[in-house]
N, C-alpha and C positions, 0 to 999 in steps of 0.2 A: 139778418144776414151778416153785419156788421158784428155782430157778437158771437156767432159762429167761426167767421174767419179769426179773431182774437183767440177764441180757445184753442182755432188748428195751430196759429202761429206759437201761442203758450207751448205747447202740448211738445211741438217743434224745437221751442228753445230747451227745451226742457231735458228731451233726448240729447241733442248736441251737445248740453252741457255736462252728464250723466259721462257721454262718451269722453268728452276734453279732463275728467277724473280719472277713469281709466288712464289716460293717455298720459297724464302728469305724472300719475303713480306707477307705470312702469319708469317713465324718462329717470322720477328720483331714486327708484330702485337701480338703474341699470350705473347715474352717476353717480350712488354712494359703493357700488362695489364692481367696478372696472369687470373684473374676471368673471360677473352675472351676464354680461354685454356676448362675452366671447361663447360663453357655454349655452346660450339661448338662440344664437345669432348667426354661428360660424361652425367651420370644422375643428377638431385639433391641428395646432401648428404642425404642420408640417416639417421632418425632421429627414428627411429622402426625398432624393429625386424624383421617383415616381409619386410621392407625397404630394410633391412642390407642385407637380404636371398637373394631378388630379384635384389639388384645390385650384388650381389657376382654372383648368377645364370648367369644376363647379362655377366659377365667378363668372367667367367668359358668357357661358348659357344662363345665369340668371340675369346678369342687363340684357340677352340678348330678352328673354321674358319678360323682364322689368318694363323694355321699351316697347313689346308688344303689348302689354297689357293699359299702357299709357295711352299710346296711337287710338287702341279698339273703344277704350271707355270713352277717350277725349271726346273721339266722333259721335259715340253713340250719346252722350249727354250732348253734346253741343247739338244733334239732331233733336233729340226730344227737344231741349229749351227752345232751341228757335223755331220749329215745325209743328210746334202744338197748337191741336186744333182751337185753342182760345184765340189764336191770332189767326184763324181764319185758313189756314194751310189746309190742303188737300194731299191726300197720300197719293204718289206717284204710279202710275201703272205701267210697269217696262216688261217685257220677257225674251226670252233668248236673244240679252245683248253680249255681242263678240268680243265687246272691249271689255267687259267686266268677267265675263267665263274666263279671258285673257288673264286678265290682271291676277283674279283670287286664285288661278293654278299658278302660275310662274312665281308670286310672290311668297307663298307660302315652299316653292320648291327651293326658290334659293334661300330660306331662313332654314332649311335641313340641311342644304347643300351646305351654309360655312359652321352648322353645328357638327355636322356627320364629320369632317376631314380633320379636322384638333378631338374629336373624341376615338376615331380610326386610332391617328396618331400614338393616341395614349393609349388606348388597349392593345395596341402591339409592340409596345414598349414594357407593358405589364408584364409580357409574354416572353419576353425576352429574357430567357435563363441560361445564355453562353454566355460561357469561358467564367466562371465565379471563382472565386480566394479561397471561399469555404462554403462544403458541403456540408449540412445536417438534417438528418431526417425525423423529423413530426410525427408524432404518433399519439392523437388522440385515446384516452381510456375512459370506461366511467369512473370516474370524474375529476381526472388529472391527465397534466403532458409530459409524454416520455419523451426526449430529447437524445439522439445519437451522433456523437461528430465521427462522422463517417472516413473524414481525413484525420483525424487524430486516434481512431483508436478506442474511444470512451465515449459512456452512455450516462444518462440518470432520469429519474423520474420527476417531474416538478410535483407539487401539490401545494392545496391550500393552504393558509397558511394562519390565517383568521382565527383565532381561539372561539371554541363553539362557545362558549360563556356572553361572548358576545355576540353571538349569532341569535341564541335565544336569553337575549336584553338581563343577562346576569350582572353587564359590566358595559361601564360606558364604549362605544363603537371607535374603533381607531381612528387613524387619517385616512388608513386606505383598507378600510371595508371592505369584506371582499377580492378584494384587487392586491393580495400579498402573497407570497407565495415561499417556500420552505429553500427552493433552488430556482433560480431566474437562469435563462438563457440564456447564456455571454456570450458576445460576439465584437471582433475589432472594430473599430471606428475606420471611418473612410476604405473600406474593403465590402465585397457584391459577394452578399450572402445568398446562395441558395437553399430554397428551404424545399425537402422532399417532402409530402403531406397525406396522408394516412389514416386509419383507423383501425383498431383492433376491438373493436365490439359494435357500436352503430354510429351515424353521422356526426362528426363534428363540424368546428368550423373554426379556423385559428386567424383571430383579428386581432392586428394592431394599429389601430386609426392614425397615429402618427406616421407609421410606415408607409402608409397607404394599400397595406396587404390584407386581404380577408380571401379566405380559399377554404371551402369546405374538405372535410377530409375523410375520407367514403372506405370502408371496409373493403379490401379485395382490390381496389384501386390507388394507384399512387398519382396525386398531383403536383405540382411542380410550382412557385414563382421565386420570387427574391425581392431584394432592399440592400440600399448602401444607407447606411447614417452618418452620416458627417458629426454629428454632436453626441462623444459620450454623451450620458446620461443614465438615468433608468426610464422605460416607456413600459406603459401598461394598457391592456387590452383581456378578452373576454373571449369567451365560445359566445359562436351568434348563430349553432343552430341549436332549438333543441331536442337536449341528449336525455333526456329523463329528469326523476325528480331533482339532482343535485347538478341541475345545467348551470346554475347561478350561483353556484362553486367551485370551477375550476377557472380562473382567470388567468391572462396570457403577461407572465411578467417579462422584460427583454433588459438586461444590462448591457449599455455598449459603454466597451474599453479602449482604451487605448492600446495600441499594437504591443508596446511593452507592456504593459499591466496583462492583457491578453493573453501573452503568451507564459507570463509567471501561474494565472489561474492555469492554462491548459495542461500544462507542467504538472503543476500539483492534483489536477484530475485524474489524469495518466495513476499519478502514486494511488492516488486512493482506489481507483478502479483494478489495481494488480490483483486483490483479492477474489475480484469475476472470473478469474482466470484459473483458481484453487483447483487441482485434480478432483474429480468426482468421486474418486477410488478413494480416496483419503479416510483413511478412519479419523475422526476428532474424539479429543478427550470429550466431556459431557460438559465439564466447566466452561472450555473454551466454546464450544457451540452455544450454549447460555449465555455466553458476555458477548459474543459477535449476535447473537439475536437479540437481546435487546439492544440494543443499537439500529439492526434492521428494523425492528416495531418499532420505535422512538422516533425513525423515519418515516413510514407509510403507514402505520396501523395506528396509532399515538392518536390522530385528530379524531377516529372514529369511537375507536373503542376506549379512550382516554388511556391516563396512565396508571390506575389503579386497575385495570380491566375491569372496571363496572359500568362503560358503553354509555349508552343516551338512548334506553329505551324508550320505542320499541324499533325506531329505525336503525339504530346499533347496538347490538344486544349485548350481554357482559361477556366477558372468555373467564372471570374468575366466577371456578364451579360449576362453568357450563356441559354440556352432555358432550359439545363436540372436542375443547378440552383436553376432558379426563376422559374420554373414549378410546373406542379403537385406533392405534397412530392411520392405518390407513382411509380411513373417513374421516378425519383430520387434514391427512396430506390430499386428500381426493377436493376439498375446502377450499383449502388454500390457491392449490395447483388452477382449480376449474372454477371457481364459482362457487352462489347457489344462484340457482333460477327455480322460481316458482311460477304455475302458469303459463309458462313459457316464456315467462319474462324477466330477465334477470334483475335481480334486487341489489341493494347497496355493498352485496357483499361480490367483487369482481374479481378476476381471473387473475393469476401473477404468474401462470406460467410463462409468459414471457415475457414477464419484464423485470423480476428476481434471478439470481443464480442458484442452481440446484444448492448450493453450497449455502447463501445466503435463504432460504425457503428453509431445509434441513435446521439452520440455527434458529430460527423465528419460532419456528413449531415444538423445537424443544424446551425454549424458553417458555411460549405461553403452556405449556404442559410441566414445566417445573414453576413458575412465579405464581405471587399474591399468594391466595389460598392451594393452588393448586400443586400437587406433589408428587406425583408419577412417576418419576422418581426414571423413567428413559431417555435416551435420549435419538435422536433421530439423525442417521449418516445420508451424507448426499447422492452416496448410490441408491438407498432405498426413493428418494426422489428423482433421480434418472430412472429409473426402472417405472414408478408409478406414472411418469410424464408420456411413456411409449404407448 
């Protein structure tokens, strides 16, 4: 019997000591790199108001956990150790007593009742989208975000920003993997940004954890929230629904400026967007169509189809020598404009009619139809792409 109980106690220390490894080896992991601590442990700092609300909220409800989970084990060990039948205890027999049906409803109602009223609080502050500095509206794509300042006048597309080289392990991985993007977001410091939220093909969702904003952005439907950030910076965040196979390629990049800095970018947005505004009627020479489209591919076509146009088959095919090309311009502009969807589901090639200018579409398409190999030798006016878009 004596040798028995020795092997349980063995067996026991043995465990506990297994677990106190464990427990060393995270404690030196988390004190040899401080920012392991915060990333395993906590939220992002919070960098807005509603930020601030909703980690303090988080905190608030987990001691409120923390102290329930303390109360219920305490009792329940301190039951078993003292009430075990080796010291002769007998289990209790009670039923429908008043005083305990009492206690376990009321108790349990007011640990909702002071959780419910600071989380109320804060999702009605979430919701709160009067009277904003600046309006811009969101527009999820597969698999970029269109950005429009609605009070300014100008628009642009974000996109990834990540060289594919390093997406498939050609080249060592940046700092921020993923999480870069070609055009970030700008917005002034200490001013209550509205953000309008959208989608032009199937579900997004536009998160920035600093911010404390995440709002899915539904095709056909516009949703609404906002953020003020007190602290220039740059803040990064991600789509959190998924949008298809390149959902963990479109990441949410946000620069906040300062009011002057702010307003020098928006200034110089304006100039660059003048050309959205080109007559559609317009004849262009061939050359200049060709030097304004690459520039448009350099922008949005560049990451998929590279810049030689020989792609990354077979999810981006090449355009140097392709059939669509050197083909007819209009199953080219039909391409461009619309898509392709196969199966009924569209593939990595997506829609730009709305989010290119006929003008900018016209330049792109006569470019991949005159560059690399290919020589076609036309060139394509922005009325034949107003016409094709009808």
């Amino acid at each position: 019997m004596d040798r028995a109980n020795t092997k349980t106690r063995m067996r026991t220390a043995r465990r506990f000591a297994k677990a106190g490894c464990w427990v060393a080896s995270i404690a030196f992991m988390l004190a040899a790199d401080p920012s392991l601590a915060a990333l395993v442990y906590n939220l992002q700092t919070p960098v807005t108001p509603i930020g601030e609300q909703i980690f303090d909220l988080h905190t608030y409800i987990l001691w409120i956990c923390v102290v329930i989970f303390v109360c219920v084990f305490s009792v329940m060990f301190y039951s078993i150790f003292a009430h075990r039948k080796s010291k002769g205890h007998q289990a209790a027999q009670f039923h429908e007593n008043t005083l305990v049906e009492v206690v376990w409803t009321v108790i349990p109602f007011l640990i909702l009742l002071f959780m419910a009223i600071p989380a109320t609080e804060t999702v009605l502050a979430m919701k709160d989208t009067s009277v904003p500095d600046v309006t811009i509206k969101v527009t999820g794509y597969q698999w970029k975000w269109g950005y429009d300042y609605l009070d300014e006048g100008f628009g642009f597309v974000s996109n990834l920003a990540t060289p594919y080289a390093q997406i498939y392990n050609q080249e060592a991985k940046g700092e921020h993997y993923l999480l870069d993007v070609d055009q970030p977001l700008v917005v002034p410091a200490g001013k209550k940004v509205r953000v309008l939220i959208t989608a032009g093909d199937v579900i997004h969702s536009w998160w920035v954890p600093a911010f404390g904003v995440k709002q899915d952005a539904i095709p056909g439907f516009v949703r609404d929230s906002w953020f003020k950030a007190e602290k220039p910076g740059i803040y990064r965040g991600q789509c959190a629904e998924l949008c298809g196979k390149e959902h963990g390629f479109m990441p949410v990049v946000v620069e906040v400026k300062s009011q002057e800095d702010y307003s020098k970018w928006a200034s110089e947005q304006k100039k660059k967007s003048a050309p959205a505004a080109d007559d559609p009627n317009k004849v262009w020479d061939a050359k200049e169509l060709a030097a304004r489209g690459e520039k448009v591919y350099a922008a949005n076509c560049l990451a998929c189809h590279q810049a030689d146009g020989k792609g990354v088959p077979p999810a981006f095919p090449p355009l140097d020598g392709s059939k669509v090309a050197t083909g007819p311009v209009a199953a080219h502009l039909d391409v461009v404009l619309n898509g392709v969807v196969k199966n009924g589901q569209p593939t990595a090639m997506v829609a730009w009619k709305n989010t290119l200018s006929p003008t900018d579409i016209a330049a792109v398409v006569t470019y991949e139809r005159n560059a690399w190999g290919n020589h076609v030798g036309d060139a394509v006016q922005p009325a034949q792409v107003a016409s094709a878009k009808r």
